[in-house]
C-alpha positions in Angstrom: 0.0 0.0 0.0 1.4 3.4 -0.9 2.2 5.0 2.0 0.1 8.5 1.3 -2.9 5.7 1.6 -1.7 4.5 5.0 -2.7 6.2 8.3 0.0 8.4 9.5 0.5 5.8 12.5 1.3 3.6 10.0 3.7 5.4 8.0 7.5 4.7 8.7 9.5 7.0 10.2 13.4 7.6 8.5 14.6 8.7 11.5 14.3 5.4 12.9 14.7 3.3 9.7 18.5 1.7 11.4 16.8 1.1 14.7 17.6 -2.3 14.8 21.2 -1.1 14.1 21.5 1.2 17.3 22.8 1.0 20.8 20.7 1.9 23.2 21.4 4.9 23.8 20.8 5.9 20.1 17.5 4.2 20.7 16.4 5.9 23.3 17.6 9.4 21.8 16.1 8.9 19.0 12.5 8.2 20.8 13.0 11.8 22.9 13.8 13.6 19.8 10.3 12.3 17.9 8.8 12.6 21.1 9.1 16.2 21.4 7.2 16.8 18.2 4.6 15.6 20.7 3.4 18.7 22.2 4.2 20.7 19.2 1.1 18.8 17.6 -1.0 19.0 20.5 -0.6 23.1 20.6 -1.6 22.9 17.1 -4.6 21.5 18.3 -5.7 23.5 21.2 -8.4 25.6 19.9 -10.4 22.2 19.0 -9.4 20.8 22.1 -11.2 23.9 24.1 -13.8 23.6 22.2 -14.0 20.0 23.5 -13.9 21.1 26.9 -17.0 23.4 26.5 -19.0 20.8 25.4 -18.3 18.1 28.3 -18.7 21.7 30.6 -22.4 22.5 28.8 -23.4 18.6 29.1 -22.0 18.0 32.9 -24.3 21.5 33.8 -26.9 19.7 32.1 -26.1 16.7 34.3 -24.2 14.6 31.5 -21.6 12.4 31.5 -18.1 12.4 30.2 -18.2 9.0 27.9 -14.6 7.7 26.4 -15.0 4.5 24.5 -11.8 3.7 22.4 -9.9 0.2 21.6 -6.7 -1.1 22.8 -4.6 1.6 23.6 -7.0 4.5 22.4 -9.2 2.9 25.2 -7.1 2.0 27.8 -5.9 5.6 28.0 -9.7 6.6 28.0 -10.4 4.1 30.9 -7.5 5.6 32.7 -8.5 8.8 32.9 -11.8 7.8 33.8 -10.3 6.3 36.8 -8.1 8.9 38.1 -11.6 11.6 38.2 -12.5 10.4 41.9 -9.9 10.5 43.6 -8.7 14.0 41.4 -12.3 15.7 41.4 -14.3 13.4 44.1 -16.6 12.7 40.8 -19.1 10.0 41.2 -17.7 6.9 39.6 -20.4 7.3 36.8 -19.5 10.6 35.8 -16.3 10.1 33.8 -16.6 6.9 32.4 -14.1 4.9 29.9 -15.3 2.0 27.4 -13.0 -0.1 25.8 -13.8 -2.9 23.0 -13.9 -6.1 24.5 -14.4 -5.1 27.6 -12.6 -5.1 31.6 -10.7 -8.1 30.2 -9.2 -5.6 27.4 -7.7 -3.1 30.0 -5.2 -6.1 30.5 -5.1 -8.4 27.8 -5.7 -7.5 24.7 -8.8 -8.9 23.2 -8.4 -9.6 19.2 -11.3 -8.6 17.0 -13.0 -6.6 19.5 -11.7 -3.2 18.0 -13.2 -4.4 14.4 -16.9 -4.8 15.6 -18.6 -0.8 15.0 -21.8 -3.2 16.3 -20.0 -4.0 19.5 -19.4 0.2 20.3 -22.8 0.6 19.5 -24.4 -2.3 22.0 -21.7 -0.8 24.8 -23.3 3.1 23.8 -27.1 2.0 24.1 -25.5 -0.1 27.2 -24.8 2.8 29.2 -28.8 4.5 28.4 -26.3 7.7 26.7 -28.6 10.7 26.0 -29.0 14.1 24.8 -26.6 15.6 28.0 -23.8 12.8 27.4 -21.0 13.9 25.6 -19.1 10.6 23.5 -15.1 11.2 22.9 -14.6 8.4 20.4 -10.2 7.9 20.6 -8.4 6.4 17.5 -5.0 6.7 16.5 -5.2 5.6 12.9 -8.9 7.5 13.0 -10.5 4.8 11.8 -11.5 2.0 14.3 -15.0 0.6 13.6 -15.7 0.0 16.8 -15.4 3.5 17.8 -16.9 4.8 14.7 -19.9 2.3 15.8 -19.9 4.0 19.0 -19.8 7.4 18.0 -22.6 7.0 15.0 -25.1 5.4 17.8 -24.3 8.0 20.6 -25.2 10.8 17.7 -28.5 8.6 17.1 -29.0 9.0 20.7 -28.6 12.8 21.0 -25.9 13.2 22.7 -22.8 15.6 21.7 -19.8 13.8 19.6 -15.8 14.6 20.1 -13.5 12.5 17.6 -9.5 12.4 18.8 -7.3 10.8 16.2 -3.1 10.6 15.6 -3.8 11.3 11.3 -4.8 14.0 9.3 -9.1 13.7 7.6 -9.3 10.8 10.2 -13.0 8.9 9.5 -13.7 8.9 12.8 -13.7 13.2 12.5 -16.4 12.7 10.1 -18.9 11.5 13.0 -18.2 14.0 15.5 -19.4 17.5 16.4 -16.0 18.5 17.3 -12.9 16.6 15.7 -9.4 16.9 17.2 -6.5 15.8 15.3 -3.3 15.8 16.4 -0.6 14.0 14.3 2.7 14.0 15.4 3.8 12.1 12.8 5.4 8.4 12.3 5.9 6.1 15.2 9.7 5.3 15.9 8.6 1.7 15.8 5.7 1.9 12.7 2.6 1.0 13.6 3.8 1.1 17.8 0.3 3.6 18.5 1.3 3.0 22.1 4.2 5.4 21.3 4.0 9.2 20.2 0.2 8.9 19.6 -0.1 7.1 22.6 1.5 9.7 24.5 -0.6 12.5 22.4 -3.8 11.2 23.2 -2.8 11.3 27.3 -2.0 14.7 27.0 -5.0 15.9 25.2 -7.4 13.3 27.6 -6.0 14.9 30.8 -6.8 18.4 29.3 -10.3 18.0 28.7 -11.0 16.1 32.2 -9.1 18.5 33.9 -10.1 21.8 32.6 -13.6 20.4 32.7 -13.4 20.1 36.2 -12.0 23.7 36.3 -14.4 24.7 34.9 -16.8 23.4 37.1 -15.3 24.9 40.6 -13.8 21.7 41.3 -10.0 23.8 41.3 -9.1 26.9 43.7 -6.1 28.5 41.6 -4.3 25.5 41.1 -5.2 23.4 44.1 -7.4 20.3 43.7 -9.6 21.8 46.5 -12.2 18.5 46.0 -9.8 16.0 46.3 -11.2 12.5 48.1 -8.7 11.7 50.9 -8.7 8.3 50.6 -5.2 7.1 51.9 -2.5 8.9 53.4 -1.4 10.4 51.1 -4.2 12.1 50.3 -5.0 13.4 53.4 -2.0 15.0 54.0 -2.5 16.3 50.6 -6.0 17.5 51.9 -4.4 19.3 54.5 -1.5 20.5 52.6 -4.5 22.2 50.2 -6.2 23.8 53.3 -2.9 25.5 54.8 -2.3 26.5 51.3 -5.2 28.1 50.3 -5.9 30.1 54.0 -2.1 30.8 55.3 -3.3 28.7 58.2 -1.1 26.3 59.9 -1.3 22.2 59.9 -3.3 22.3 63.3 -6.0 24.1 62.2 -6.0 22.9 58.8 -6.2 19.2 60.4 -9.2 20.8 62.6 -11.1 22.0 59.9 -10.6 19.2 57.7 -11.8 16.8 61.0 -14.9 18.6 60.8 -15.9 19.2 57.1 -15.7 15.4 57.3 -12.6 15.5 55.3 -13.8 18.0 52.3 -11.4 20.3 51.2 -13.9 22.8 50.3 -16.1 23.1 52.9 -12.9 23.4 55.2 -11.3 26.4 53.3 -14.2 28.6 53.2 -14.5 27.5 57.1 -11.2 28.8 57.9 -11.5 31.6 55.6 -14.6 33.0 56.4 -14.5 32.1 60.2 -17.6 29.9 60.3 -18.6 26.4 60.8 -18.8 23.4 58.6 -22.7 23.8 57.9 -22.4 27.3 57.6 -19.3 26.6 54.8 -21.4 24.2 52.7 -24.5 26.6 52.5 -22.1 29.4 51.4 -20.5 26.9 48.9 -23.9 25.9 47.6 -25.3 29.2 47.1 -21.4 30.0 45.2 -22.3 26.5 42.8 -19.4 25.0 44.4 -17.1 27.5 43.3 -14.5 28.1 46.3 -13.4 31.8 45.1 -16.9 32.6 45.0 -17.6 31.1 48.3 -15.0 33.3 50.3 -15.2 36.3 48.1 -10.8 36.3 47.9 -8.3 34.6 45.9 -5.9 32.0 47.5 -2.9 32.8 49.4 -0.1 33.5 47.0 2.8 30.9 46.5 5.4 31.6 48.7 9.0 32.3 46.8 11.4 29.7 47.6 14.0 30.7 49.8 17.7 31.1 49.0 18.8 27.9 50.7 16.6 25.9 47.8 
């Protein structure tokens, strides 16, 4: 197949065409130097990508979901991100949610055939009862999976809004969607390896439309993940870390606060900051939408400089 007929993940790449020549260090090299033509394609994207993030913003309000359904890697990264919203955003598990052809098996094993069946993305769309305040991000690097073009043509049959990500230029899977991001960084260093610089593209431009989503949505106080769930240790001293930084206020009364705001971030901010208790804090924050700045009426404390010993 002539290679202007061939996905650009499945072009070959000349700066790699000795690889199996190389030491490793050439090896290596040569994957950071294609790799930094990563972001370079993602900032050449950014304006669809925004766009993106309205749309999951406009569907959430509406009291959407996020939906990512992709195959093999495309949906492994989708189901990833998925995961990491509750314990980020302290989403409900259904909010962001990640579908993958074949299945939970496919998150670890890779399930042949599953990724050709555009009947099987539509059974796993009318699975999840999407509608018209769903938003459906259908992720393909070679822009052309069936199974998520499957997916994306029922979820637009159901009413709810379409984003398309793809790794090649006038990807098919852009034809179904209301807003079609393509990012092409060009030829794997390994052809055909979408796990690679495609792989790496679609993580970048996944955690931007979660996260500013969630900015968007009050669940960030300058740049402090103010609804974190402190699930484990780390995350409560991450909790309280977010407290003292956001009111100037020491560990002690961070700890308080947190203690009684039943471990929400949030509520225990606009407790310390406004001098009232935790009931008091969650009526303000309800009235504010959830929005912390709103809430206590004052940005957070600035970032201290570091001092000359670091």
């Amino acid at each position: 197949m002539p290679p202007s007929t061939l996905a650009t993940t499945e072009q070959r790449n000349p700066a790699s065409a000795s690889l199996d020549t190389m030491s490793s260090l050439d090896i290596v090299s040569v994957m950071n130097t294609e790799d930094h033509r990563v972001a370079d394609a993602v900032g050449a994207a950014l304006p669809q990508i925004a766009r993106a993030v309205d749309v999951v913003v406009a569907g959430m309000r509406a009291g959407g979901r996020l939906i990512y359904i992709g195959a093999g890697t495309s949906g492994r990264l989708g189901v990833l991100d998925a995961a990491e919203c509750p314990p980020t955003f302290r989403t409900p598990a259904d909010l962001v949610v990640g579908l993958i052809a074949g299945g939970r098996e496919a998150v670890f094993t890779a399930v042949e055939g599953a990724e050709d069946d555009a009947g099987l993305g539509a059974a796993d769309i009318d699975g999840l009862g999407v509608g018209e305040h769903d938003t459906v991000v259908g992720i393909a690097a070679s822009g052309r999976t069936p199974y998520v073009i499957g997916g994306l043509d029922r979820a637009r049959e159901r009413g709810a809004a379409t984003i398309a990500l793809a790794c090649t230029a006038r990807a098919s899977v852009c034809e179904r969607a209301d807003v079609a991001i393509e990012v092409v960084p060009g030829p794997e260093v390994l052809t055909g390896s979408s796990r690679l610089k495609a792989g790496t593209a679609q993580k970048l431009v996944l955690n931007m439309i979660s996260t500013a989503a969630m900015v968007r949505l009050g669940k960030v106080y300058g740049n402090l993940m103010v609804d974190v769930a402190p699930t484990n240790t780390k995350l409560i001293d991450r909790a309280r870390r977010i407290v003292s930084a956001a009111t100037g206020c020491d560990d002690e009364r961070a700890a308080a606060a947190l203690a009684a705001a039943d471990g929400h971030a949030k509520t225990a901010i606009v407790m310390v900051a406004c001098g009232i208790d935790a009931d008091a804090a969650r009526r303000r924050l309800a009235a504010a939408g959830g929005f912390v700045r709103a809430a206590v009426g004052a940005p957070p404390a600035p970032i201290p400089s570091p001092s000359a010993k670091e």
